[in-house]
N, C-alpha and C positions, 0 to 999 in steps of 0.2 A: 909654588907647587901647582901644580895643571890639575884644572878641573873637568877634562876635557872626557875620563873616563867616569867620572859622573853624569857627567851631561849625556853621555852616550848609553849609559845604562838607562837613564830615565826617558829619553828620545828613542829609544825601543820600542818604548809603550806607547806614551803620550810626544805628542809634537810641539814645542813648544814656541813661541814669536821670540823676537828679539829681546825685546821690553820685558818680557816676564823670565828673560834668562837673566837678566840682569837684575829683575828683584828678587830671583832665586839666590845670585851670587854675591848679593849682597849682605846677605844672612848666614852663609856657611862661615866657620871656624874652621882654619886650620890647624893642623895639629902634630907634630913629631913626636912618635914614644919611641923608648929605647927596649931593645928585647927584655921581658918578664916585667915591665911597667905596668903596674895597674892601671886601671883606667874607671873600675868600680869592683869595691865591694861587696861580700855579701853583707845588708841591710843598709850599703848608703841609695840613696835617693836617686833614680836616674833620671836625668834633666835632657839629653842627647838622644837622637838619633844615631850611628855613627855609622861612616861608609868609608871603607877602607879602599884608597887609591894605591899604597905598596905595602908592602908586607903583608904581616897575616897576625889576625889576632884571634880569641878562644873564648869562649864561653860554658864557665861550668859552677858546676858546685860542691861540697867538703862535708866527706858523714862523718859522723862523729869516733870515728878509726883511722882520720885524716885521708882517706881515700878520697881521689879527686875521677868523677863522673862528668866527661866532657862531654858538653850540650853540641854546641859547634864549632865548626873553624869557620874564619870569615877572612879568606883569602883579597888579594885586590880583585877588586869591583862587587865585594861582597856587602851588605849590610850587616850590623849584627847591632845587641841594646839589650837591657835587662825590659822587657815588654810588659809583664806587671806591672814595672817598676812605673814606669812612663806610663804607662796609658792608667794606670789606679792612683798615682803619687802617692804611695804608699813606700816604704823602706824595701829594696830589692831580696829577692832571693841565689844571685848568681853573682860571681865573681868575674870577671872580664880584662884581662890582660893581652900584653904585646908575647908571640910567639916569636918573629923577630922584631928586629928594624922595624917600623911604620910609618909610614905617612897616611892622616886619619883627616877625614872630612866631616864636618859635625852640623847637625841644624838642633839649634835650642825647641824643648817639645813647645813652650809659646809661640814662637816663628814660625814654626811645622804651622799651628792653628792658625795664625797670620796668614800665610801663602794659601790656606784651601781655601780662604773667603779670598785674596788678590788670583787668585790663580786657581778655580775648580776644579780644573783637569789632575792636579795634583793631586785630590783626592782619590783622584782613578789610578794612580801609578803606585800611591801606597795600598789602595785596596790590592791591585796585585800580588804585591810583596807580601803584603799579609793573608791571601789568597796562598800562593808558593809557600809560604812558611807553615802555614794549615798544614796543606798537605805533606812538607817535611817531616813536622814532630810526630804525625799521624802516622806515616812510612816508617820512620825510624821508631818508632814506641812498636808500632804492632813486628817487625822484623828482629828486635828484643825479646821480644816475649817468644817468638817463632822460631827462629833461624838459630843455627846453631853460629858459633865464633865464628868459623872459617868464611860462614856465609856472608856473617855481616863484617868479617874484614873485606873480602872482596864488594859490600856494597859502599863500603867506605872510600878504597880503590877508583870505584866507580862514580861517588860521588866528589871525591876531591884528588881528581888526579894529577892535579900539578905538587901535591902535597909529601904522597906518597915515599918520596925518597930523600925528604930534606927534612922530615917532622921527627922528634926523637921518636922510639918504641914505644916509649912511657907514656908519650903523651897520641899516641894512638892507640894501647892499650885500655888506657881510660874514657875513647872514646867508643870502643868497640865492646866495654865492661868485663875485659879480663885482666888480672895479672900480666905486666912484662915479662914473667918467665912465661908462662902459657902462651906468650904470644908466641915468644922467643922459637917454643919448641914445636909449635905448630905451622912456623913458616921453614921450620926447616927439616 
């Protein structure tokens, strides 16, 4: 599996020498899941970073009416991780599965701590990422509360456009917090 569109995500921000691509690469887990494969639970323990090189995978979570409230998609070259979970080692609160096919790039959270003492700069490329994700849940929480459906299916559109036309309803409904029928009858 090529790691090549990791490298290139991370070589965006920070620049990396030879030698520390190579003690980066030596810590990633490869990974294949098959569409609807779990990858975590809600309440197991998340150990992983994960960065998805194909396919796409989801993050969300189940009220107690089995409604499913999708967190994010994490298309290729995306990141995605229960983030409580990992950074408290506490038992998670989100569920995380394959939307399809995947091929998944993984760094164990200890290895993650390993590389920012081998390798400082790394520190600065996850602060990004967790910069970017700030400001996501922060956009996406206040455009819930704001925006009407339409709006925030169109911000959906806008933020996952490769997604748009290959994702079921159902599982863009849950991401946009309506009903498949309401979506149904508001895109048409």
């Amino acid at each position: 599996m090529d790691q090549q569109l990791l490298l290139d995500s991370i070589q965006k921000e920070i620049k990396l020498t030879e030698d520390e691509i190579v003690l980066l690469l030596a810590v990633l887990k490869s990974k294949k899941v098959k569409k609807k494969q779990y990858l975590l639970l809600e309440g197991d323990l998340s150990r992983y970073a994960i960065f998805v090189a194909s396919g796409c995978l989801r993050s969300y979570c189940v009220d107690e009416n089995g409604f499913q409230y999708i967190q994010q998609f994490a298309p290729a070259g995306w990141w995605i991780g229960d983030m409580y979970s990992l950074v408290t080692g506490k038992p998670g609160n989100l569920y995380i599965d394959a939307v399809f096919e995947s091929e998944l790039w993984m760094i164990s959270k200890m290895d993650l701590n390993r590389l920012y003492q081998e390798i400082p700069k790394l520190n600065v490329y996850f602060r990004i990422l967790a910069e970017n994700a700030l400001v996501y849940y922060q956009s996406r929480s206040m455009e819930n509360l704001r925006l009407a459906a339409k709006e925030r299916y169109e911000k959906f559109c806008a933020r996952y456009p490769t997604l748009i036309d290959c994702l079921p309803q159902k599982q863009v409904a849950a991401y946009i917090g309506v009903t498949p029928e309401f979506l149904s009858k508001m895109l048409h």
